[in-house]
TILUMMAR-237966 format. One record per residue (C-alpha): chain; x negated, y negated, z negated. Coordinates in nm, 3 decimals, padded with zeros to 5 digits. Example, Ala and Ser with C-alpha at 12.3 -4.5 7.8 and 13.67 -1.06 7.14 Angstrom:
NODE c       X       Y       Z
NODE A -01.230  00.450 -00.780
NODE A -01.367  00.106 -00.714
***
This chain:
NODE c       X       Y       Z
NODE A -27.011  05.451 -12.948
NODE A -26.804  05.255 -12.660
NODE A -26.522  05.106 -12.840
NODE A -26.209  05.340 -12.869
NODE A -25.971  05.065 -12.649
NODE A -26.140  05.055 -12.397
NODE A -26.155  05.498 -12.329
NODE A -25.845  05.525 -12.117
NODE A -25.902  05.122 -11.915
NODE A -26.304  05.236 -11.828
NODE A -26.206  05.567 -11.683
NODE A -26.263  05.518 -11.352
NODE A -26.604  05.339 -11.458
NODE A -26.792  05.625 -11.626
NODE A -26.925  05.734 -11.261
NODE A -27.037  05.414 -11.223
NODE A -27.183  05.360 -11.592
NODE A -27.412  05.708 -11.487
NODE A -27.523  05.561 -11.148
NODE A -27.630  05.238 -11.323
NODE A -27.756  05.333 -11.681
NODE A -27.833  05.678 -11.601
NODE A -27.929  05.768 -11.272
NODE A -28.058  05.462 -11.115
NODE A -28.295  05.373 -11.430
NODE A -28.359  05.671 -11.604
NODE A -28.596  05.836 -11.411
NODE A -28.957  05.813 -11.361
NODE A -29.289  05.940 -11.175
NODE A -29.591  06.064 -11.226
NODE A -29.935  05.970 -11.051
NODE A -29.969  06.185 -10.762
NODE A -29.618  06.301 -10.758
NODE A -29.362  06.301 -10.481
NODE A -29.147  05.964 -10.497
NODE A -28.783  06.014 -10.550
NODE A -28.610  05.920 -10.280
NODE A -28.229  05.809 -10.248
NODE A -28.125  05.818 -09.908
NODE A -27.961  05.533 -09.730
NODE A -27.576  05.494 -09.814
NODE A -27.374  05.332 -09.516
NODE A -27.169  05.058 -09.555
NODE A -27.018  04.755 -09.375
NODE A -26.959  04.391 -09.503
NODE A -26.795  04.070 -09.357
NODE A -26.712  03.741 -09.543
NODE A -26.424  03.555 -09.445
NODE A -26.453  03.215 -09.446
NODE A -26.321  03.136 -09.770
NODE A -26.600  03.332 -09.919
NODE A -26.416  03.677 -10.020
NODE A -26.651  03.899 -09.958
NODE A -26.541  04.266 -09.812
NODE A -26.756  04.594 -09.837
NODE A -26.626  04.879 -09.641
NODE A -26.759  05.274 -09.700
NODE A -26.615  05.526 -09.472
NODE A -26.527  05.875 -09.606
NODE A -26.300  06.085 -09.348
NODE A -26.314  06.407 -09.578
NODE A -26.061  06.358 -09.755
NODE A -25.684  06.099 -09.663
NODE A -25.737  05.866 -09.988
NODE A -25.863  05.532 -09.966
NODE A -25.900  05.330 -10.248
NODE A -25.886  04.945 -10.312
NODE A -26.108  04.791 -10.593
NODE A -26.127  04.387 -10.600
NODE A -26.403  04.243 -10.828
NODE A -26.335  03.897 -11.006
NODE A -26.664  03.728 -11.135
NODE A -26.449  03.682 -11.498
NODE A -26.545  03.849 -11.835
NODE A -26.548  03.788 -12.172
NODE A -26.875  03.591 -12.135
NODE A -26.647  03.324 -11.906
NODE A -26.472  03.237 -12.201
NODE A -26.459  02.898 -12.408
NODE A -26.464  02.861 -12.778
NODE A -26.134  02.978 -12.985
NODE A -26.006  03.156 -12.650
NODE A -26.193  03.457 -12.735
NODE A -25.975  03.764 -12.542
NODE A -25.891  03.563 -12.230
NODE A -26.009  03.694 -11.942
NODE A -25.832  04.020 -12.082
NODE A -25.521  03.916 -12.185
NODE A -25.501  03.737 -11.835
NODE A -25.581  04.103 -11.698
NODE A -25.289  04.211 -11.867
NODE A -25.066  03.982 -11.737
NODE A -25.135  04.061 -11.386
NODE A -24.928  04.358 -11.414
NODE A -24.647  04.134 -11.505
NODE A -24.511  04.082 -11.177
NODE A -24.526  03.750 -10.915
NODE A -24.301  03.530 -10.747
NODE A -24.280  03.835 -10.460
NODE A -24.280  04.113 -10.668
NODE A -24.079  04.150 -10.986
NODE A -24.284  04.333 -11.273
NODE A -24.254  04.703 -11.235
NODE A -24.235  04.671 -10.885
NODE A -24.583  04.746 -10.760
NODE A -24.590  05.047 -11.001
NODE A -24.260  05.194 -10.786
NODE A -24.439  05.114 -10.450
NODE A -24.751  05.265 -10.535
NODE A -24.629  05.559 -10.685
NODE A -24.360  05.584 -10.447
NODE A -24.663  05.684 -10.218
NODE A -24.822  05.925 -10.481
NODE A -25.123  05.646 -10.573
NODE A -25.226  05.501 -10.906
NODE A -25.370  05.213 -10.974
NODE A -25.507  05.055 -11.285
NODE A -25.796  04.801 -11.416
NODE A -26.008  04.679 -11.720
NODE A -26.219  04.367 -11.819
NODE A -26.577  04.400 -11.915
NODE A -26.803  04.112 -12.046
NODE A -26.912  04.020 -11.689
NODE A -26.635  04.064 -11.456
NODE A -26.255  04.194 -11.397
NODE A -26.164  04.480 -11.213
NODE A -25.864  04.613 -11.039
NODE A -25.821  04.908 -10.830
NODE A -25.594  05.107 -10.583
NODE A -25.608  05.463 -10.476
NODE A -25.324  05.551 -10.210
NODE A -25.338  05.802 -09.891
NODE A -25.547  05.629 -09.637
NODE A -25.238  05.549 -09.442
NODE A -25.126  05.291 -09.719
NODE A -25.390  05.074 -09.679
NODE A -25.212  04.766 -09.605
NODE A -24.956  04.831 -09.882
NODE A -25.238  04.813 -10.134
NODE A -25.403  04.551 -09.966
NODE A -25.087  04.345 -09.902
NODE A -24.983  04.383 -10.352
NODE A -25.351  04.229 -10.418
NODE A -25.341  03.938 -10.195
NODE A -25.026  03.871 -10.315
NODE A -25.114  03.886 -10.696
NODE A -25.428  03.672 -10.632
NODE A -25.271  03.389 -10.598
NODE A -24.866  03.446 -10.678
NODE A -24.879  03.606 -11.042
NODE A -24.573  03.487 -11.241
NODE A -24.660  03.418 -11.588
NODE A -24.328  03.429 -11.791
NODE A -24.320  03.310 -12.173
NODE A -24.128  03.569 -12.283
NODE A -24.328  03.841 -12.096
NODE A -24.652  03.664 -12.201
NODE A -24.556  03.684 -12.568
NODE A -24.460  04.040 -12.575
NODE A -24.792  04.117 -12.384
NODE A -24.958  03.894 -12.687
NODE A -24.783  04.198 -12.941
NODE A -24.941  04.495 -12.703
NODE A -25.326  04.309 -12.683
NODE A -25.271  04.274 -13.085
NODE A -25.194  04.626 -13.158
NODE A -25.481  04.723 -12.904
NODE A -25.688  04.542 -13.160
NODE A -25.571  04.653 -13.477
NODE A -25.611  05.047 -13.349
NODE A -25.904  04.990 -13.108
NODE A -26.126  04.779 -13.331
NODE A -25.989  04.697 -13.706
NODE A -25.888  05.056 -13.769
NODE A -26.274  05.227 -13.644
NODE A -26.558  05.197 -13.891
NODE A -26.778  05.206 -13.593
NODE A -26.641  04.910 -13.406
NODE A -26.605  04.697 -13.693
NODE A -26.963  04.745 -13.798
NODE A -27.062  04.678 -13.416
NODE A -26.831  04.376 -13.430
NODE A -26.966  04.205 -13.736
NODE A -27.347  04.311 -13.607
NODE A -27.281  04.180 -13.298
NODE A -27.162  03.814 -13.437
NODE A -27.495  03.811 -13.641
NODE A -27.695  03.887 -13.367
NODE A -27.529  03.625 -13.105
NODE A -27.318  03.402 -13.308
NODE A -27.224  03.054 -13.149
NODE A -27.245  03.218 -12.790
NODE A -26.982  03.415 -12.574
NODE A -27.173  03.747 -12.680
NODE A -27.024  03.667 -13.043
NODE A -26.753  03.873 -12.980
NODE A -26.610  04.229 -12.840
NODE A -26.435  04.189 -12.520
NODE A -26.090  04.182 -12.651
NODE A -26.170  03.905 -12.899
NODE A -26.123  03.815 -13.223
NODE A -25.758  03.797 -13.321
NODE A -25.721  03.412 -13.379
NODE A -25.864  03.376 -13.023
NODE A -25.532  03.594 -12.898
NODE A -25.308  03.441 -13.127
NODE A -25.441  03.130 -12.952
NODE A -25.443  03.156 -12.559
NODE A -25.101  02.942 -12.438
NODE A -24.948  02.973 -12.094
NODE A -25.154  02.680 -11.956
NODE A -25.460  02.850 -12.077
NODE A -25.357  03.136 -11.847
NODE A -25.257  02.953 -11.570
NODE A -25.562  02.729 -11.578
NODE A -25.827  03.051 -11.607
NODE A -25.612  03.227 -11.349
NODE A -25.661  02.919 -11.106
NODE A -26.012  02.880 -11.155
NODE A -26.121  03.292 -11.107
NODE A -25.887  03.417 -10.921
NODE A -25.976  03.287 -10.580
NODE A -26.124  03.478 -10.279
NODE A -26.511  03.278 -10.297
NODE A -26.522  03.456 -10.690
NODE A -26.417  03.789 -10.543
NODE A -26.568  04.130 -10.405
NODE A -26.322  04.351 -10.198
NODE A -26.436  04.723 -10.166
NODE A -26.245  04.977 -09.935
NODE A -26.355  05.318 -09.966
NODE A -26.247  05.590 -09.832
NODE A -26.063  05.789 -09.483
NODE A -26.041  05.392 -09.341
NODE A -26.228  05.226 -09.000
NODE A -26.419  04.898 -09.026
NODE A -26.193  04.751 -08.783
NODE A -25.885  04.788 -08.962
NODE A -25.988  04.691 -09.291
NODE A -26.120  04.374 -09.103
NODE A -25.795  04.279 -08.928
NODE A -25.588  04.370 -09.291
NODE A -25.826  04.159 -09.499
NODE A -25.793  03.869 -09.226
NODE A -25.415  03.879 -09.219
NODE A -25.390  03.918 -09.586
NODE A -25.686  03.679 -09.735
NODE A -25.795  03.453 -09.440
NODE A -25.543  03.150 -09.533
NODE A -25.627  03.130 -09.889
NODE A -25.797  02.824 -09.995
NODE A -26.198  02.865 -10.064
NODE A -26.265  02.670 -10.431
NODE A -26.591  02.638 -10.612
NODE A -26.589  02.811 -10.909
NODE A -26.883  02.703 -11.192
NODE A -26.937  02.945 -11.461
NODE A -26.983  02.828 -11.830
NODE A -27.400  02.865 -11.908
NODE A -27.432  03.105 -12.123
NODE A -27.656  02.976 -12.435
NODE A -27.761  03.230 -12.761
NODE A -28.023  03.086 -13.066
NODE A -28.334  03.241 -13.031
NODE A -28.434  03.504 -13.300
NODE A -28.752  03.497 -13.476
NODE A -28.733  03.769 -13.757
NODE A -28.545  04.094 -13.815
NODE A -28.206  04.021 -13.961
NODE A -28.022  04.292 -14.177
NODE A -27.660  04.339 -14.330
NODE A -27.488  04.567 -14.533
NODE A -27.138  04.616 -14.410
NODE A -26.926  04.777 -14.687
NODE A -26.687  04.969 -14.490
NODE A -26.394  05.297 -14.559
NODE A -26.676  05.553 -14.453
NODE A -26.740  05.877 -14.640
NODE A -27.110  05.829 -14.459
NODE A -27.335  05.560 -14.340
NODE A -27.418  05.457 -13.968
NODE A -27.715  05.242 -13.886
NODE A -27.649  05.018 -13.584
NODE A -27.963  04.867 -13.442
NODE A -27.908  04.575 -13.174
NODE A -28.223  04.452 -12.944
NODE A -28.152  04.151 -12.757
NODE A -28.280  04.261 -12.371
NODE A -28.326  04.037 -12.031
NODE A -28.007  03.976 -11.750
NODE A -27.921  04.327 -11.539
NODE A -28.127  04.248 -11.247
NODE A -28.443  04.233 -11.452
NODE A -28.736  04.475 -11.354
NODE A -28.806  04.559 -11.704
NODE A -28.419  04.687 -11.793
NODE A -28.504  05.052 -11.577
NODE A -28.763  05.023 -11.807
NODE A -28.587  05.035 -12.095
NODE A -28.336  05.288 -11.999
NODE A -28.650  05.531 -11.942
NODE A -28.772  05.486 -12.289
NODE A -28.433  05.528 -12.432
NODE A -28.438  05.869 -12.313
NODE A -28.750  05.970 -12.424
NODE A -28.731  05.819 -12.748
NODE A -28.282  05.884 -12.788
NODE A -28.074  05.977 -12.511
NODE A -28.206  06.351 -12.458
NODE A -28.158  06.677 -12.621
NODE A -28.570  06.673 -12.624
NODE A -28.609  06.323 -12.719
NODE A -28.833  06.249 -13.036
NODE A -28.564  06.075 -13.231
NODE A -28.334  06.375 -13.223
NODE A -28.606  06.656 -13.242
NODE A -28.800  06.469 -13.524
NODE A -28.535  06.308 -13.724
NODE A -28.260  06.513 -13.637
NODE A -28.357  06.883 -13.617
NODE A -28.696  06.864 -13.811
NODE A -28.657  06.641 -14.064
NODE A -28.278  06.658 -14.096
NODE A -28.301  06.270 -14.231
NODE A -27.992  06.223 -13.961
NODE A -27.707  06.359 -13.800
NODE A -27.655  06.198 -13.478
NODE A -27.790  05.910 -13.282
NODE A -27.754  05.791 -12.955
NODE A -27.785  05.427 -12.776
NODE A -27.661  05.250 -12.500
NODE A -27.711  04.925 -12.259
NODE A -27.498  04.646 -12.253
NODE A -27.680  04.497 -11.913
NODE A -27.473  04.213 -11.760
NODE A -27.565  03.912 -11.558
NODE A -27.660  03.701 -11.904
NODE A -27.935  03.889 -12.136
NODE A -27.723  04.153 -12.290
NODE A -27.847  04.370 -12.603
NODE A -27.955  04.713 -12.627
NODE A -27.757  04.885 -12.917
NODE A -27.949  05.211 -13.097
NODE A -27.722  05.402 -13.349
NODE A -27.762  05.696 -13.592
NODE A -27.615  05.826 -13.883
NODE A -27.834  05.907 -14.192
NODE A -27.730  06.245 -14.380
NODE A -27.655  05.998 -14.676
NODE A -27.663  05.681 -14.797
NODE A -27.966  05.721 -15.036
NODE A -28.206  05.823 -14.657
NODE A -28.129  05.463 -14.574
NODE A -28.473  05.343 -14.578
NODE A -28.685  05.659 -14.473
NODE A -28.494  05.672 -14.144
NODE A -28.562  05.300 -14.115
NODE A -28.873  05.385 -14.131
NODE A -28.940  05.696 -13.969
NODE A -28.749  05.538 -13.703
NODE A -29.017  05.254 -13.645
NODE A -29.262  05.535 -13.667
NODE A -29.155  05.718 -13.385
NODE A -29.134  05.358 -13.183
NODE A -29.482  05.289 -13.331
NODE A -29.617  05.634 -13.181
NODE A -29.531  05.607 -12.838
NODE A -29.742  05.199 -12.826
NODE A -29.994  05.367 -13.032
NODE A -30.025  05.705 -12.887
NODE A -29.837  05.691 -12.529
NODE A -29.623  05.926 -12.348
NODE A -29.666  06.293 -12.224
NODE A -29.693  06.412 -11.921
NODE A -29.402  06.665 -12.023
NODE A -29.201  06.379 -12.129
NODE A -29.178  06.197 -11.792
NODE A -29.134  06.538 -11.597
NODE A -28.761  06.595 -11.820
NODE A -28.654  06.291 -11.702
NODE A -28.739  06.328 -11.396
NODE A -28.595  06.681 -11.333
NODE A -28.244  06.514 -11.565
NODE A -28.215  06.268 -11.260
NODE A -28.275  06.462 -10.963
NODE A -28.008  06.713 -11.078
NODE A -27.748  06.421 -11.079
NODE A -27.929  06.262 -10.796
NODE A -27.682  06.586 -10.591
NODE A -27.408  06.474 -10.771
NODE A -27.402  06.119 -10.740
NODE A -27.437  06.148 -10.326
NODE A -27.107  06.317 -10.297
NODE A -26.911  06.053 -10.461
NODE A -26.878  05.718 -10.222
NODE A -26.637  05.524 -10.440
NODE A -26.885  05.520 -10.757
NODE A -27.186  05.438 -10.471
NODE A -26.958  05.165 -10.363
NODE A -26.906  05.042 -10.734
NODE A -27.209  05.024 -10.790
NODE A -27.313  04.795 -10.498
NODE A -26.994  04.554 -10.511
NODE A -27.112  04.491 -10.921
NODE A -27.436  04.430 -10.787
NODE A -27.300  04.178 -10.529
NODE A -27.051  04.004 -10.733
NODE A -27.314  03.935 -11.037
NODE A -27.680  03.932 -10.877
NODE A -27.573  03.857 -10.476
NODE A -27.795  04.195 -10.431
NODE A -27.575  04.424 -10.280
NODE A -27.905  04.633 -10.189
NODE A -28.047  04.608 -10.585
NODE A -28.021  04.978 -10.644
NODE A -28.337  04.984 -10.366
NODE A -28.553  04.698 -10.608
NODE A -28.493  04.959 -10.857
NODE A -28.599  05.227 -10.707
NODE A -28.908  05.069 -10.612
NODE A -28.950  04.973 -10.934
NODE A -28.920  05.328 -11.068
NODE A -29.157  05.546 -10.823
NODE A -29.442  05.277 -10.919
NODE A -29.326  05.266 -11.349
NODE A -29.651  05.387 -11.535
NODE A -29.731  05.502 -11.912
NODE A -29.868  05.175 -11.983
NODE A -29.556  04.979 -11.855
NODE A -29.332  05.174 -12.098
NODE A -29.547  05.090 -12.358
NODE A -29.589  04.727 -12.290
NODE A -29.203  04.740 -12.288
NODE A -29.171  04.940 -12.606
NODE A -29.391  04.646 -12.805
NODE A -29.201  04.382 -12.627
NODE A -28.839  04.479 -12.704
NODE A -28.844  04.721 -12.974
NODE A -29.014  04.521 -13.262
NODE A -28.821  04.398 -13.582
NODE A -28.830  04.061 -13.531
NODE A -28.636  04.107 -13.206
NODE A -28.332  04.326 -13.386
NODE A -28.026  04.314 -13.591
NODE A -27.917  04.585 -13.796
NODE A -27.584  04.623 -13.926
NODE A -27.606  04.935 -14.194
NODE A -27.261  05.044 -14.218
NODE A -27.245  05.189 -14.541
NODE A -26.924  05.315 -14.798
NODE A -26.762  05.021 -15.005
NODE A -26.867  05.028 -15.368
NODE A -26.627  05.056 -15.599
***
């Protein structure tokens, strides 16, 4: 259900998205059983002194390094009628700077055989690198210089406008799916910088001017709102005397984040969105805590007992038994402001509407009436430590995973909390969770359903 513009820019994130949504949180143990262990991963990290902070994993097996720097800048960061900032300004930083003409860094780095490529998220910005190991200080030397040189050209800026709108108008106004989630969405949050989807609403593009760009460009992009991660065939000591020689001069700034404030919600809301479907899809949003809260792992477990699995009730009850739906599936929008849990399926037709409401809430209903099997816990648990193998082979997702932690929480370590957290998760917990978050008056569904004639 991810939006479709964002499938190509969050490529190099879906490693990530499993360690955090998947692996990390949806696991869980039994009373008596072994404790899940993830073994220590090695890193280094210095801070210069104008507060960029570096993290450093060493890989020698294979000559690649790669270069990922973390602005604390999203969607969230944004200020009324500027919806779309933070990624139209990511767009513009491939536009070239006063050193480096646009196209230019594209030549060098594929001159060496890299790539390189970012995307903006609702939390942060990311940009990345990947060159042989023995182009470290070209990719280091192109970031330093567009954090703090980018040349922001009318013209350029205008054209780029064009490409963000047409990303829109594919990506968002021409998908059933992300409309519904779009108009749900500014029901569920409206009047705070959740309102929106991360490219914004079209009148907020239409409206960004140069000085807004130059003004949110001078604000976030400084080293004390940055994490640097190097991964890869490098040594600490060079990445230490690069980052110095590239980053050390550049002036430290405060940088003071817009508080994030959303209405509280007291009763179930509900909206029929008349849409160009030949079938409907129910989209069911749960407003849920900031990512570093205990209870999120929490949530992600019961997701996959109740969703996310082949053998999970929702599918094997209303899907394959009942046949009252087709699909379903949910996912976690977890950032560093309470996010939303969204829960989607698609009844068989339009006139099942109301019995998968409610045999929906009935399954919800059964696990805080009747709890959780022992079987149901053990799936999990045998899902996870099957990509437990996989996930300790890949150090740039591990180091992903810990600079996002850094950059949004200042816990570099979290993924430990977590895992603390999880060995020591009971039956009771889950359903203390289930009756906290998963209750009516704490949702907003958007049933997307065919337009009338």
């Amino acid at each position: 259900m991810k939006m479709d513009y964002e499938k190509v820019r969050t490529k190099r994130f879906f490693l990530l998205g499993v360690i955090i949504f998947t692996l990390l949180f949806s696991i869980s143990s039994l009373a008596g059983e072994k404790e899940i262990v993830i073994p220590e991963f090695q890193y280094h990290n210095f801070q210069l002194d104008n507060g960029l902070e570096v993290y450093v994993f060493e890989d020698h097996n294979i000559p690649l390094v790669e270069l990922s720097i973390f602005y604390k800048i999203g969607s969230i960061d944004e200020e009324e009628g500027l919806t779309g900032i933070a990624h139209f300004l990511e767009h513009c930083m491939f536009l070239g700077t006063e050193t480096l003409p646009k196209g230019k860094v594209e030549e060098l780095i594929k001159s060496v055989g890299g790539q390189y490529n970012a995307m903006t998220s609702y939390d942060f910005t990311y940009y990345y690198i990947e060159v042989p190991s023995s182009m470290l200080e070209l990719a280091m030397a192109i970031e330093a210089d567009r954090m703090v040189n980018l040349k922001l050209d009318p013209a350029e800026i205008e054209r780029e406008r064009e490409v963000i709108r047409q990303e829109r108008r594919s990506g968002i106004e021409n998908n059933v799916v992300n409309v519904g989630l779009e108009i749900t969405q500014a029901l569920a949050f409206e009047g705070s910088s959740l309102e929106h989807q991360v490219i914004g609403w079209m009148e907020g593009i239409n409206n960004i001017k140069l000085e807004d760009l130059e003004r949110y460009y001078n604000t976030y992009y400084v080293p004390s709102n940055a994490v640097m991660v190097v991964a890869g065939d490098v040594e600490v000591k060079e990445v230490e005397r690069l980052a110095r020689k590239y980053f050390a001069d550049y002036e430290s700034r405060e940088v003071v984040h817009p508080e994030f404030k959303v209405v509280s919600q007291t009763e179930e809301q509900v909206r029929d969105i008349e849409l160009y479907t030949n079938i409907p899809i129910v989209l069911h949003l749960y407003r849920i805590p900031e990512g570093d809260h205990p209870d999120i792992m929490g949530i992600n477990v019961l997701l996959d007992i109740l969703i996310n699995n082949q053998s999970s009730r929702i599918k094997q009850e209303l899907q394959n038994k009942e046949q009252i739906i087709l699909e379903t599936g949910s996912f976690l929008n977890s950032i560093r402001v309470p996010g939303f849990a969204l829960i989607y399926y698609v009844p068989a037709n339009e006139d099942l509407l109301a019995k998968a409401l409610e045999a929906f809430d009935r399954e919800v209903a059964r696990i805080i009436n009747e709890g959780i099997a022992a079987e149901e816990f053990k799936a999990v648990k045998k899902a996870y430590e099957k990509s437990l193998i996989f996930m300790q082979k890949d150090t740039v997702s591990m180091a992903t995973s810990i600079a996002y932690s850094k950059l949004n929480f200042n816990k570099p370590d979290l993924y430990k909390e977590e895992l603390a957290y999880l060995n020591q998760l009971s039956e009771e917990q889950l359903i203390e969770i289930a009756s906290k978050y998963f209750r009516p008056e704490n949702r907003v569904i958007g049933n997307i359903v065919p337009v009338k004639e």
